[in-house]
N, C-alpha and C positions, 0 to 999 in steps of 0.2 A: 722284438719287443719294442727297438724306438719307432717302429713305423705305426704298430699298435697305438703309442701314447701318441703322435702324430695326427693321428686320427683321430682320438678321440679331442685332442686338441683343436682338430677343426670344426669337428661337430660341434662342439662346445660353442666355437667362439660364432659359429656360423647360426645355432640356434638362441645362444644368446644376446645377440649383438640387437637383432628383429625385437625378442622382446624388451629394450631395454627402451627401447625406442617407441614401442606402442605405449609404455607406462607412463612414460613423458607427453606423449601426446594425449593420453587419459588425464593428466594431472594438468594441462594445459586446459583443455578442457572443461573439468570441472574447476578451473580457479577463474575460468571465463562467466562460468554459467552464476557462481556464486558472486561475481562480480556484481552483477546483471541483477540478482536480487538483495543487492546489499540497498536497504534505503540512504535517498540524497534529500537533504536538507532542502535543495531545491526543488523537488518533486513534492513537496510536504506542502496541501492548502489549510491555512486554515480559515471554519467554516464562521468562528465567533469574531474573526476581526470586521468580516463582511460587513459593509453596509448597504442598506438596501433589500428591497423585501420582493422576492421574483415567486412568492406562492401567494401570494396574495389573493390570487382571482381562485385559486382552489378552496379557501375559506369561505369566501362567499357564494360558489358555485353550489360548496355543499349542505353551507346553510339558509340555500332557494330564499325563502320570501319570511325566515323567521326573523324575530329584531337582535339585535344585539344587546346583550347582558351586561349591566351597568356595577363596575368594582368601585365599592362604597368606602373601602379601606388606603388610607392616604398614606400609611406606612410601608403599605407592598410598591406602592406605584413608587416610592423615593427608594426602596430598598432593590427593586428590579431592574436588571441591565435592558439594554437596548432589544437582543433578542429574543429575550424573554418575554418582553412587552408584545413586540414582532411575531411570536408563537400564539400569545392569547388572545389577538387581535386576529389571527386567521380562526383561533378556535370558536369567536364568538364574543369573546371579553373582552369590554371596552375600558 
């Protein structure tokens, strides 16, 4: 009977010991991978502090030989930010 419990005492220790060790290595794993997609403040651009306008020549490219459309309203042009302006000025509005 002790050689019985013996045994199973080894197999025991000898099949769990393997897996306690791959669980660890799974959970290392994925707190690596979860890492890796955590966002960092310093990976974050933002696009509105930009200054400086780099599509500019797409506006123009794609409005060929048409004129530019004249904004008659003095309230938009004081109430709209820099971008803004930057966007309707490749769309065509001046």
């Amino acid at each position: 009977m002790k050689s019985f419990q013996f045994a199973l005492i080894l197999v025991f220790s000898v099949v769990a010991v393997p897996g306690c060790m791959i669980v660890d290595e799974v959970q290392e794993i994925t707190r690596q991978s979860l890492k890796t997609l955590k966002p960092r403040a310093s990976g974050y651009r933002n696009w509105n502090e930009e200054e400086g306008d780099g599509w500019e020549f797409v506006g123009k490219e794609g409005r060929g030989h048409q004129a530019m459309q004249q904004e008659n309203d003095a309230l938009i042009k004081k109430m709209q930010s820099a971008k803004a302006r930057s966007i309707e000025r490749n769309l065509g509005i001046e």
